[in-house]
C-alpha positions in Angstrom: -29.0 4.7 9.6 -25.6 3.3 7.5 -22.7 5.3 8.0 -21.2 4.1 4.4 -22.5 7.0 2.2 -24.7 5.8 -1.0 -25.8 7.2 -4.7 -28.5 8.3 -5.6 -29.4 5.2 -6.9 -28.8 3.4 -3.2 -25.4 2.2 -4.6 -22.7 2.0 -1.9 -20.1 5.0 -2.8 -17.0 2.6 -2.6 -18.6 0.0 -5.2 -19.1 2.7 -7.9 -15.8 3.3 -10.2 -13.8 6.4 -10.5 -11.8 7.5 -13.3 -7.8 7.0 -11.7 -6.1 10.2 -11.3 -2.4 10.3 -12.0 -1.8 11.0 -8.6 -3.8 7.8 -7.7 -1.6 5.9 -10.9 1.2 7.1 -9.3 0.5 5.8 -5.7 -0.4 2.4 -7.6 2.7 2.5 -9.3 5.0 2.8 -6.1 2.4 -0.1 -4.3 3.8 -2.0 -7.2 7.1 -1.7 -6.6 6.7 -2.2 -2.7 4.3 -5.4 -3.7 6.8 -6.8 -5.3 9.1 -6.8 -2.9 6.8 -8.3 -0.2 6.6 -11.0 -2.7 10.2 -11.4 -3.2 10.9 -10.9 0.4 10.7 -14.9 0.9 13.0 -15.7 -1.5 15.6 -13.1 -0.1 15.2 -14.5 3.5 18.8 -15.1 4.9 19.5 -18.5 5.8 18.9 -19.7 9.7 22.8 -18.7 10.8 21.8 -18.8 14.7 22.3 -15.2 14.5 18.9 -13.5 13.9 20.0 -11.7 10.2 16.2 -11.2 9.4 13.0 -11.3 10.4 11.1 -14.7 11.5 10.2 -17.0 8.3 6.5 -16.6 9.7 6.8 -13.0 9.0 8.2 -13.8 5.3 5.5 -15.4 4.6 3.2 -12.9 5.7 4.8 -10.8 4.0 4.8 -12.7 0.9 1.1 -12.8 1.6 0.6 -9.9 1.8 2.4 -8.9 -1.6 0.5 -11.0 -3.6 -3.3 -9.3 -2.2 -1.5 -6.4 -3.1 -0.7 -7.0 -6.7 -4.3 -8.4 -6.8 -6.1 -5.1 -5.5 -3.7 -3.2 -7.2 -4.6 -4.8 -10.9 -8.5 -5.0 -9.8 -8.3 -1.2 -8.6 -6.3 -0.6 -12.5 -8.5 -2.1 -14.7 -12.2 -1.1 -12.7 -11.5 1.6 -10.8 -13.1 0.7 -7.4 -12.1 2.1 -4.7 -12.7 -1.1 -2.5 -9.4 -2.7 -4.9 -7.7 0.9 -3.3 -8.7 0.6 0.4 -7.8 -3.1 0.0 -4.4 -2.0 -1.6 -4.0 0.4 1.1 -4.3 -2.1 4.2 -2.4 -4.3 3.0 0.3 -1.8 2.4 -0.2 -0.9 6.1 -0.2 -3.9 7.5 3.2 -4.6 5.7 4.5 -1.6 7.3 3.4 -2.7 11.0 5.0 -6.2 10.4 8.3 -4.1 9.9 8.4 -2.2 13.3 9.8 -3.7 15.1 13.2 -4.2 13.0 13.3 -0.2 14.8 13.6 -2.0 18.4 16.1 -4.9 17.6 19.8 -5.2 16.9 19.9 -6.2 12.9 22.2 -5.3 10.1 22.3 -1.8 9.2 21.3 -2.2 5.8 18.2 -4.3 6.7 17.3 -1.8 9.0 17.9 1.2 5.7 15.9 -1.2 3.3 12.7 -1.3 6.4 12.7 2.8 6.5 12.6 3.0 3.0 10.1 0.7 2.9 7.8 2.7 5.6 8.7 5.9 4.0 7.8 4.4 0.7 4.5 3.2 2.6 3.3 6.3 4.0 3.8 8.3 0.4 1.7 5.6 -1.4 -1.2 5.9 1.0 -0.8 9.7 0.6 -1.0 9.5 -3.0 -3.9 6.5 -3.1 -6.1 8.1 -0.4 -5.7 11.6 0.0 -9.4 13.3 -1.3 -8.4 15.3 -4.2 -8.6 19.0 -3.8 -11.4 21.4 -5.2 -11.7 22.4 -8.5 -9.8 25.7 -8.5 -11.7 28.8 -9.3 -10.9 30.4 -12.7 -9.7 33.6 -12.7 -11.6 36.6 -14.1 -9.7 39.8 -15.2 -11.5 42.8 -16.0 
């Protein structure tokens, strides 16, 4: 038996759309802005000094890469509301965050190394809002 859990109507759970919470807009919104910075991330690269001022232009691009699926998911997830667009959002947004771990073990600038745990921080508070179940329904309250 499948462990992906279905409808009623056999449908897989993850292709049927949800309405978007504003916590889930709001998760979006900050993927966004950490999208968009992937994507810039290769055009801010710091030239080849001999020194090491950045990551490897390998990881730019992945980077980069990995920006633009985001944007994608992110305007798919948007406009449909599937939650495949927000589990595809949300890898990508961790996979971006392992590719800037090690910056944590090496000797680089100080503010490179402010502007990578800002970015994690900024990671882990986007999956948070994207993929944390929403609560239950809270109970009304009866008075007498």
């Amino acid at each position: 038996m499948s462990s992906a859990r279905t409808t009623s109507t056999g449908i897989s759970a993850a292709a049927v759309p949800f309405s978007l919470t504003g916590r889930v807009k709001a998760g979006l919104i900050v993927a966004i802005i950490l999208g968009l910075g992937d994507l810039a991330s290769i055009l801010l690269a710091p030239t080849d000094t001999g020194q090491n001022d950045g990551p490897p232009l390998p990881v730019m691009i992945l980077a980069t890469v990995l920006g633009a699926v985001t944007l994608a998911a992110i305007w798919v997830a948007w406009r449909t509301g599937s939650r495949r667009a927000l589990r595809v959002v949300a890898g990508t947004r961790i996979l971006s965050a392992l590719t800037s771990l090690p910056a944590f073990f090496v000797d680089i600038p100080a503010g490179l190394l402010v502007i990578t745990a800002v970015g994690v921080v900024l990671t882990i508070v986007c999956l948070v809002l994207i993929l944390a179940p929403s609560g239950p329904k809270p109970l009304p309250i009866v008075t007498d």
